[in-house]
C-alpha positions as CSV (number, residue, x, y, z in Angstrom):
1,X,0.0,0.0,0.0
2,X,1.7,2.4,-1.1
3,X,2.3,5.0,-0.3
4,X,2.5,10.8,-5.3
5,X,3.8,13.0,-7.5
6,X,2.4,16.2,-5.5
7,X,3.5,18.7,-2.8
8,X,4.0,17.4,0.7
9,X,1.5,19.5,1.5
10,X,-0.9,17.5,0.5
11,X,-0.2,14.9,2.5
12,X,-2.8,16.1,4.9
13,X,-5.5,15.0,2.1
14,X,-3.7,11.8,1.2
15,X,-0.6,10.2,2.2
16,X,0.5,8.6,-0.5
17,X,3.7,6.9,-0.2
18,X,4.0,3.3,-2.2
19,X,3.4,1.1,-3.9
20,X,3.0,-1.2,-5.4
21,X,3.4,-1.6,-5.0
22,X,2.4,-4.7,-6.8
23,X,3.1,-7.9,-7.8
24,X,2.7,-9.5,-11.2
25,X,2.6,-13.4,-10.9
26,X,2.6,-16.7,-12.9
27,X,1.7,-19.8,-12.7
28,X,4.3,-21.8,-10.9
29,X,5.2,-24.6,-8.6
30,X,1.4,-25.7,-6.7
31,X,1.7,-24.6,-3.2
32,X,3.2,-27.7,-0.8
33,X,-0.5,-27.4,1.2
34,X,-1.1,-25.4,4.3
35,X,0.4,-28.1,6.8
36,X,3.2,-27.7,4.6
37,X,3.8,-24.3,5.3
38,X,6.7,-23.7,7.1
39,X,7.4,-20.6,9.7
40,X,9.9,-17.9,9.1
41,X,11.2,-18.5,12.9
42,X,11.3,-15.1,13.5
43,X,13.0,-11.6,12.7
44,X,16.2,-11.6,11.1
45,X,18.7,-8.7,10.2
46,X,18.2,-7.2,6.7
47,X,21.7,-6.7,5.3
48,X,22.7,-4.2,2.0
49,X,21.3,-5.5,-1.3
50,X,22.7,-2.8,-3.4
51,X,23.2,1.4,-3.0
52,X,20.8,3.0,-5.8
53,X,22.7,6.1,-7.5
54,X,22.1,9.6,-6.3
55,X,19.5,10.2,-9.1
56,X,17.4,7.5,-7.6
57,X,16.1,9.3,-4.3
58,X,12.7,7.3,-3.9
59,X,12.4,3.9,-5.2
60,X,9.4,2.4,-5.6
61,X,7.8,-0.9,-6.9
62,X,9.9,-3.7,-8.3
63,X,9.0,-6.7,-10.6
64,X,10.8,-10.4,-11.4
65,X,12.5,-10.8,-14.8
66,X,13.1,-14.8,-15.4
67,X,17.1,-14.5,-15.6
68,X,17.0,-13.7,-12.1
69,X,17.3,-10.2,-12.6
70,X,14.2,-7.5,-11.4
71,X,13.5,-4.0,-12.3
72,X,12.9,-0.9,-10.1
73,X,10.3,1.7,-10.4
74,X,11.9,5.1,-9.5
75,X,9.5,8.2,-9.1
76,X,11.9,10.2,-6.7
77,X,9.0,11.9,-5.3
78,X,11.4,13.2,-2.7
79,X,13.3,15.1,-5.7
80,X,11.3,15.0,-8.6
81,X,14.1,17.6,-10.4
82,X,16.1,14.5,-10.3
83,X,13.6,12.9,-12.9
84,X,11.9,9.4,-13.8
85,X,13.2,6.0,-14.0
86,X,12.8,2.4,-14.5
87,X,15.6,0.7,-13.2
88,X,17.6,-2.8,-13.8
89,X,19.1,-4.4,-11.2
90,X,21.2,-7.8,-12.3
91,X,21.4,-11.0,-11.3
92,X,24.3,-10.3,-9.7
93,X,23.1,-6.8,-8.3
94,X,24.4,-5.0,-10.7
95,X,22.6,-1.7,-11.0
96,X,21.8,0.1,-14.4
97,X,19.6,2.7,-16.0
98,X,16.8,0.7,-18.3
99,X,14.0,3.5,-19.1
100,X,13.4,6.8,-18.4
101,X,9.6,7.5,-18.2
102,X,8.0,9.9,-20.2
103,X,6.3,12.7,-18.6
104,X,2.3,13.3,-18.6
105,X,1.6,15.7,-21.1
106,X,-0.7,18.0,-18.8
107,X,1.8,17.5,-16.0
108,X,4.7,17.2,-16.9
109,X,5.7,14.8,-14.6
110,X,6.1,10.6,-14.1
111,X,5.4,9.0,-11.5
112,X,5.9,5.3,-12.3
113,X,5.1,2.9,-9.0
114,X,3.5,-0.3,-9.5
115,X,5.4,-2.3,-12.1
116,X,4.4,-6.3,-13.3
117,X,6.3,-8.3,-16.4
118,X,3.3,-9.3,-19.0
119,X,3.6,-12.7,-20.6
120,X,4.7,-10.9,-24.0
121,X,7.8,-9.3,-22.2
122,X,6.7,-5.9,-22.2
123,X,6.2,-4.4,-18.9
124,X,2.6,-2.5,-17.2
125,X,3.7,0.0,-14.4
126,X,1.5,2.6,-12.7
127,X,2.3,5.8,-13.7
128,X,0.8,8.3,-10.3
129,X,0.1,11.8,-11.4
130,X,-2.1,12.7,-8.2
131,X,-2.3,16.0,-7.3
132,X,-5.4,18.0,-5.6
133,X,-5.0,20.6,-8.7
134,X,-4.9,17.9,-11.4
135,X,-7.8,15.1,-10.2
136,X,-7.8,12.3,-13.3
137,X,-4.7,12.3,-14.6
138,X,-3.2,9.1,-13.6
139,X,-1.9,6.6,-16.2
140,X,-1.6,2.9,-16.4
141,X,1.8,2.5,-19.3
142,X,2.9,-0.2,-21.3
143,X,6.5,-0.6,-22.4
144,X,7.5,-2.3,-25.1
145,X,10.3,-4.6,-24.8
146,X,11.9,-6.0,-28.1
147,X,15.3,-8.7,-27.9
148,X,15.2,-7.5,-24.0
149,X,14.9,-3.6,-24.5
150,X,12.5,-0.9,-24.0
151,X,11.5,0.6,-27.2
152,X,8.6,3.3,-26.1
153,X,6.1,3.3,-23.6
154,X,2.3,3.6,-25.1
155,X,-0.9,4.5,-22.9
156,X,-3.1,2.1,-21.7
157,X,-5.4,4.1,-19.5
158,X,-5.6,7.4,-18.6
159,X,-7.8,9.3,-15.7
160,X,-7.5,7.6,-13.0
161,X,-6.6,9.7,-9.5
162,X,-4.2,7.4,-7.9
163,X,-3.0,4.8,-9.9
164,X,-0.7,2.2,-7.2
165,X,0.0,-1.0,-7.9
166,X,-0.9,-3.6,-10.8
167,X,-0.8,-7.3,-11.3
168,X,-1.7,-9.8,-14.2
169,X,-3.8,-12.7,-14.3
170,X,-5.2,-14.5,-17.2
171,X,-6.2,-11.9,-19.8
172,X,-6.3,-9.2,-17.4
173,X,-4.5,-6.2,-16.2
174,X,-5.7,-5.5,-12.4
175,X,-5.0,-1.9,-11.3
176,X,-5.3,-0.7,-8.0
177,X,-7.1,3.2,-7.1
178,X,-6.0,4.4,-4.1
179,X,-9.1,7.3,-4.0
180,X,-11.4,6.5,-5.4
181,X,-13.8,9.2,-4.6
182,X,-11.9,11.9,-2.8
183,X,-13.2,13.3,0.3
184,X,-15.3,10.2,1.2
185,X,-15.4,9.2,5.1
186,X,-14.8,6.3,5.5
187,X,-12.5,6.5,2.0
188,X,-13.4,4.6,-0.9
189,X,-10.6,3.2,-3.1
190,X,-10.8,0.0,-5.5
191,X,-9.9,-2.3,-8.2
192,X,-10.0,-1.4,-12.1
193,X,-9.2,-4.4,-14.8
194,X,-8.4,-4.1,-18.4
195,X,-8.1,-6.6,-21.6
196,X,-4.2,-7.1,-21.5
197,X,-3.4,-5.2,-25.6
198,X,-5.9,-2.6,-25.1
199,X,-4.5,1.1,-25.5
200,X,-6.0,4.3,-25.0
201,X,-8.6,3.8,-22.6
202,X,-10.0,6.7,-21.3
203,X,-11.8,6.2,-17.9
204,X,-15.2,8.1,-17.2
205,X,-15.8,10.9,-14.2
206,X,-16.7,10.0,-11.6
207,X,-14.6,6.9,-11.8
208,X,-17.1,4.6,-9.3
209,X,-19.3,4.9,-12.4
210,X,-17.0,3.8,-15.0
211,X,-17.7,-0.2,-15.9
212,X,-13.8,-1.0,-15.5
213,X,-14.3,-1.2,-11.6
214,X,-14.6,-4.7,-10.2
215,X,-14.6,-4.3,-6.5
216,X,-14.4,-1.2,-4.1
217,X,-12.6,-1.5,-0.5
218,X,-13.2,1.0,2.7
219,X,-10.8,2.5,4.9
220,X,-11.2,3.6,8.3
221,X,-8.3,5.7,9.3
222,X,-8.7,8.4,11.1
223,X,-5.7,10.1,9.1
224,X,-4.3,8.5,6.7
225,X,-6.5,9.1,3.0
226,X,-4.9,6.1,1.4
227,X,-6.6,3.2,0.7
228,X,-6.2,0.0,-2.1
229,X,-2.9,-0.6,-2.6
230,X,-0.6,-3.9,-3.1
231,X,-2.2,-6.2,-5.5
232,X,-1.0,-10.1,-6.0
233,X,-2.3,-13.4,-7.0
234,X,-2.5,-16.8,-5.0
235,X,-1.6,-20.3,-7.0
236,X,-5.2,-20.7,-6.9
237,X,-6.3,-17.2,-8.7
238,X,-7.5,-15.1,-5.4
239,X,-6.8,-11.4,-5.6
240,X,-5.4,-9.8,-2.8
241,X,-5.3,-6.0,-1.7
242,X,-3.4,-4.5,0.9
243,X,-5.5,-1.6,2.7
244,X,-2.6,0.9,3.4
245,X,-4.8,2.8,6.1
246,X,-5.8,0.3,7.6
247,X,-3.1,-2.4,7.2
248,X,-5.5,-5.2,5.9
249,X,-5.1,-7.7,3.2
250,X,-8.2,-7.9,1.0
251,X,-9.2,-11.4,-0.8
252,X,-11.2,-11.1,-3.8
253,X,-12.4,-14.7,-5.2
254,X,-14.2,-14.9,-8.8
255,X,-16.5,-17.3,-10.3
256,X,-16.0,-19.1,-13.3
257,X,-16.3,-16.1,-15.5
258,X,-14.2,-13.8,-13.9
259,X,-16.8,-12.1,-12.1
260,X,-15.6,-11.1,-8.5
261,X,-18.1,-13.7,-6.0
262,X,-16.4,-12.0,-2.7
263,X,-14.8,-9.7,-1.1
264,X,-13.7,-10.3,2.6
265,X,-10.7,-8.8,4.4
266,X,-8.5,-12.0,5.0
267,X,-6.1,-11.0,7.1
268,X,-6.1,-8.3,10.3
269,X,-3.7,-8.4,12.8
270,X,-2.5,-5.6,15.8
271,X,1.3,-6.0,14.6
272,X,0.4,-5.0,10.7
273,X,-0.1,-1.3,10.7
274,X,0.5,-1.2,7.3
275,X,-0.3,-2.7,3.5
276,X,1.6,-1.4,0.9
277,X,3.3,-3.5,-1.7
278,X,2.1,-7.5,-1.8
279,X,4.1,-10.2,-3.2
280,X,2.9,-13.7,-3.4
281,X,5.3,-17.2,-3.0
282,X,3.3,-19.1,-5.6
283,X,5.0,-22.1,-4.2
284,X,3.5,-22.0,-0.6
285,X,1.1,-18.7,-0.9
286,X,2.5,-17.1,1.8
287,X,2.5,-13.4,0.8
288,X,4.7,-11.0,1.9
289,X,3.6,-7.3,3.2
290,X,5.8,-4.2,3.3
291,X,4.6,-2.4,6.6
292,X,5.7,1.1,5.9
293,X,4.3,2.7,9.4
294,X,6.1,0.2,11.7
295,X,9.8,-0.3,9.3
296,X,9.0,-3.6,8.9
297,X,8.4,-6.6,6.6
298,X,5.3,-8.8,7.5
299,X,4.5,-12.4,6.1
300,X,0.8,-13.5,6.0
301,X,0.4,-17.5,5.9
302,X,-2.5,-19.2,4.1
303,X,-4.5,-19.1,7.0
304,X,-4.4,-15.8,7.5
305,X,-1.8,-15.9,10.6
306,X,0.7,-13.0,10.4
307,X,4.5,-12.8,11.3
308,X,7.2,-10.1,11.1
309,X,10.3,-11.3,9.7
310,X,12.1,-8.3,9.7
311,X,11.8,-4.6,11.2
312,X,14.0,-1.3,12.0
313,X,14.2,1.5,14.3
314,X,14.6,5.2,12.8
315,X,17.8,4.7,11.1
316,X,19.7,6.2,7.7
317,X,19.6,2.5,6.2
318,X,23.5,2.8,5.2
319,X,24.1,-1.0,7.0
320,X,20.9,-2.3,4.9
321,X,18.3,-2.2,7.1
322,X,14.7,-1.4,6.1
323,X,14.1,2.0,5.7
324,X,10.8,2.6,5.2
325,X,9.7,-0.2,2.9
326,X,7.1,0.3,0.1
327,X,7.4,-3.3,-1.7
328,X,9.8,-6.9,-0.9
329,X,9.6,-9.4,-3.6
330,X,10.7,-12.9,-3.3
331,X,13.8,-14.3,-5.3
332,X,15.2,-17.7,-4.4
333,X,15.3,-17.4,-0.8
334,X,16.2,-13.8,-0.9
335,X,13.6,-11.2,0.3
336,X,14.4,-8.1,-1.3
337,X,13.3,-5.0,0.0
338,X,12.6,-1.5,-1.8
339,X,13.1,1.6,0.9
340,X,11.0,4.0,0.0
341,X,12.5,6.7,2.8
342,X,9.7,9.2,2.5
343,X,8.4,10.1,5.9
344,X,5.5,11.1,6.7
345,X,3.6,11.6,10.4
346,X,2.8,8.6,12.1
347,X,5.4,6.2,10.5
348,X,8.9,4.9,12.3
349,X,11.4,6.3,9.8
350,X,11.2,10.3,9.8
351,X,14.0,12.1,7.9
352,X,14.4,11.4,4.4
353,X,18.4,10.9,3.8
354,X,21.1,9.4,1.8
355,X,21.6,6.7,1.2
356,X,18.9,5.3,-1.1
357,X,19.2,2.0,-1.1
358,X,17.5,-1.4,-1.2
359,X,17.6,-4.3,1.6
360,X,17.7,-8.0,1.6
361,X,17.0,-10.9,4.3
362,X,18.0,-14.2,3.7
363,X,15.3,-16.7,4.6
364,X,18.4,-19.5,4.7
């Protein structure tokens, strides 16, 4: 949840600080069966994965590449004179410079969180324009990847007010909308989904009335104005939402045609304040949960049981620890942890400063 491209004023209507936030899955190993599911035995010690460059002040979501490799989402929202990027860190952690995102032509700004790998190659990435001044103008982008390189990113929906994180399923592009319909107490935020190819569609105002939505999720927060955020899949094809506010994971199950059959909050617990990014272990469905407000990375289990694997005081993050995460993803047994660093009231880590990195725990 996470958790955009506005002044920090506004954070006082909406914090908005992640996200991602996002995972885009595939069908993998089936899960070993919840009596199967082993334990993380506890917190360990996140360790350095790699120092970003100074250009890349506020990283964001991250997606899986099949070589082992993963890109970055980089709004620097703390800096935004510093520009836009999608970056490409290596198998071997080597960091690189793969796409710089092209600004919104009423704005002219990125804001690229959210990122997932489509089963062509290209890759989908939410593209957050929010700003009280400019309601609507948040983009869901495509780029197009030819022999492993960006070519140009094209527009696959525009008007949306927070786009955050997105995920693929099937035929399907799931994005989440972190407002919904501004103003509303308790805050309404939600799901959109879109025909993976489609280009240029524009979303109707006001957007609970557009025929994209599938679902709509409440927040109760006194403060926070954040709502949908973190998006994955299970092995078996349930949805789940993180609630940023409220620090809830959503399920969302659908019927043989697609068509959403519930929507229950699956997992609540006192020592999740948080849901930003989501990230699902198709091989045993645990799913793992970047707490932003407590600087800390939570695992929810397939019965809805949660545990904190890893967590940090208020702390510059220049030994690796977690400094105020906004998505972890999964590779081998490597949890790797995007530090988004950009306080806000309420939350563990306050003083945005160098460096700008990104964390790792080993689970082995």
């Amino acid at each position: 949840m996470s958790k955009k491209q506005f002044v920090r004023a506004s954070i006082v209507l909406a914090v908005l600080c992640g996200l991602f936030v996002t995972s885009c899955t595939k069908k993998e190993d089936e899960p070993t069966g919840k009596s199967e599911v082993k334990r993380a035995s506890g917190l360990r010690k996140a360790e350095l994965l790699v120092e970003l460059p100074d250009y890349c002040n506020t990283p964001d979501g991250m997606a899986l590449l099949p070589d082992g490799s993963f890109v970055l989402s980089v709004p620097n929202y703390n800096d935004p004179n510093a520009g836009a990027f999608i970056m490409k860190i290596s198998a071997d952690n080597k960091v690189s410079k793969f796409f710089v995102a092209p600004p919104h032509p009423k704005t002219g700004k990125a804001g690229p969180m959210g990122i997932c790998l489509a089963p062509s190659g290209d890759l989908y990435y939410a593209d957050n324009q929010f700003s009280p001044e400019t309601p609507q103008t948040s983009r869901v982008m495509r780029i197009v990847i030819k022999d492993g390189k960006p070519q140009e990113a094209v527009t696959v929906v525009s008007g949306m007010n927070v786009a955050n994180a997105v995920a693929i399923k099937g035929d399907y592009v799931y994005v989440s909308e972190t407002i919904l319909v501004p103003d509303s107490k308790p805050l309404i935020s939600g799901i959109f989904r879109f025909k993976i190819g489609a280009e240029g569609i524009e979303l109707k105002t006001p957007l609970k009335d557009d025929p994209h939505l599938i679902t709509t999720i409440k927040s109760f927060h006194e403060t926070i104005g954040y709502g949908a955020d973190g998006l994955c899949f299970d092995s078996k094809g349930n949805l789940y939402c993180g609630n940023f506010a409220d620090g809830t994971i959503h399920k969302i199950a659908f019927d043989n045609q697609d068509n959403v059959k519930s929507n229950t909050i699956f997992a609540k617990d006192p020592k999740m304040k948080c849901a930003d990014g989501l990230f699902c272990d198709l091989k045993t469905d645990r799913i793992l949960v970047a707490d932003m407000i407590n600087n800390a990375i939570q695992i929810v289990y397939p019965d809805g049981s949660v545990e904190t694997i890893a967590m940090n005081g208020d702390t510059d993050g220049a030994d690796g620890g977690i400094d105020q995460p906004c998505e972890a993803i999964l590779r081998g047994d490597e949890v790797i942890i995007s530090n988004m660093d950009w306080p806000f009231e309420g939350v563990v880590n306050t003083t945005w400063d160098k460096p700008y990195t990104l964390s790792v725990v080993k689970l082995k």
